[in-house]
C-alpha positions as CSV (number, residue, x, y, z in Angstrom):
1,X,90.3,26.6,10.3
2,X,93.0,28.5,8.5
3,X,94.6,31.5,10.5
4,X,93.0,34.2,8.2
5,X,89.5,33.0,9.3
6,X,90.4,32.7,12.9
7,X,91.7,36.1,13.1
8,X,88.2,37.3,11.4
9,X,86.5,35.7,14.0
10,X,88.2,37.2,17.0
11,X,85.9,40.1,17.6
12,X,82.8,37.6,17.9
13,X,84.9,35.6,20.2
14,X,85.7,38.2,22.6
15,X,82.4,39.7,22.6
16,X,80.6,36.0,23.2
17,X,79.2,35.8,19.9
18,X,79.7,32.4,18.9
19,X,77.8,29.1,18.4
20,X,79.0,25.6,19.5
21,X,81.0,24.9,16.3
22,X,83.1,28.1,15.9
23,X,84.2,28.1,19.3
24,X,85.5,24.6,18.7
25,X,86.7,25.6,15.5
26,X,88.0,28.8,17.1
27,X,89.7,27.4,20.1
28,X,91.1,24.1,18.7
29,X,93.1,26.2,16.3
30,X,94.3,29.0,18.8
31,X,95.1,26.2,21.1
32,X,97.6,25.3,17.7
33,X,98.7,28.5,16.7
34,X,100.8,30.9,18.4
35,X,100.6,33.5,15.5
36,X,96.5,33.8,16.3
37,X,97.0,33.7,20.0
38,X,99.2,36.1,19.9
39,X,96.5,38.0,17.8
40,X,93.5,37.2,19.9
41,X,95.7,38.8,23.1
42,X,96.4,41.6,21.0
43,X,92.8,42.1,20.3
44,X,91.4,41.4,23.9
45,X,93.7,43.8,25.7
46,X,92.6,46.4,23.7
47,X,89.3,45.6,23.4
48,X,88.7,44.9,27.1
49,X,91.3,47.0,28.4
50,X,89.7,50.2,26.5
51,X,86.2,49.4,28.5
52,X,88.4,49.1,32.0
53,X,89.9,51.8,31.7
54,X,86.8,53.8,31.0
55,X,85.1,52.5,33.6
56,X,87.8,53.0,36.1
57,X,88.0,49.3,37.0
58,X,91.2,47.4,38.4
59,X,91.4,44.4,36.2
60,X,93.6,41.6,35.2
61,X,93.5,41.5,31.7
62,X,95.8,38.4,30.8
63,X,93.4,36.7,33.5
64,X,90.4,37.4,31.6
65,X,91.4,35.9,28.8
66,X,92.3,32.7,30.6
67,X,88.9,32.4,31.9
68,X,87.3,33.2,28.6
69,X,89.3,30.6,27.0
70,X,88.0,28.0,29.7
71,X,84.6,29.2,29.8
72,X,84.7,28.6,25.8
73,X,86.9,24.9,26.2
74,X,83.5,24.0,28.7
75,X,80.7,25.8,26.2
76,X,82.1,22.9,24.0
77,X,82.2,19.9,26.2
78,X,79.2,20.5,27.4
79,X,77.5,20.5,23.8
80,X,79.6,17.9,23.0
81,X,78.0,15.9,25.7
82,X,74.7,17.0,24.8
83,X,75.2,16.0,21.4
84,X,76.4,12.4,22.5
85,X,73.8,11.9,24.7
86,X,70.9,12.8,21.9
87,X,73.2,10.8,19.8
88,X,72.6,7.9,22.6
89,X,68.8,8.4,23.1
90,X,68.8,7.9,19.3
91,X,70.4,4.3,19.1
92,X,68.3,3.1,21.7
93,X,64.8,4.9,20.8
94,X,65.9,3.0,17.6
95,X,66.8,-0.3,19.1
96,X,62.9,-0.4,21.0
97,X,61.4,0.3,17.9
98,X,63.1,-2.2,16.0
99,X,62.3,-4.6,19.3
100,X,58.4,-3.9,19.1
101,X,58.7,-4.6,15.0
102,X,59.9,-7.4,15.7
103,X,57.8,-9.2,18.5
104,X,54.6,-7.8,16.8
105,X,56.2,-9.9,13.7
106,X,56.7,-12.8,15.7
């Protein structure tokens, strides 16, 4: 992911909007990139800290971020768990199928 399209997808980020594979995508390369960290911090604070202060709320904005970071690092491994698993039930659906072929055969 190059920075311009990370940056793009910031707003979709901090309002939760994103699949499995751009929040990879997304956090692998802010993870890298201090320019589009620095950018997505930017964009949070203002973003979140506009609805806090409307609301009236004490918040910890820097902390917010954090835990949207980690809820989006686990969103991933879980999928990529899911995705291994499937992967797994694949191989050995594959494997019976190719052992009943071949004792019928036999």
């Amino acid at each position: 992911m190059t920075c311009r399209e990370c940056e793009k997808q910031i707003p979709d980020f901090i309002g939760r909007k994103m699949d499995y594979l751009r929040t990879k995508l997304f956090t692998e390369h802010v993870d890298d990139c201090d320019s589009c960290r620095e950018e997505l911090v930017i964009q949070f604070l203002i973003q979140e800290g506009m609805v806090h202060l409307e609301e009236g709320d004490v918040f910890d904005l820097q902390g917010e971020l954090r835990e949207r970071m980690e809820e989006a690092r686990i969103k991933v491994r879980i999928n990529e768990g899911i995705l291994w698993a499937g992967t797994l039930f694949e191989v050995l659906a594959m494997a019976g199928i190719l052992g009943i072929v071949v004792w019928i055969l036999l």
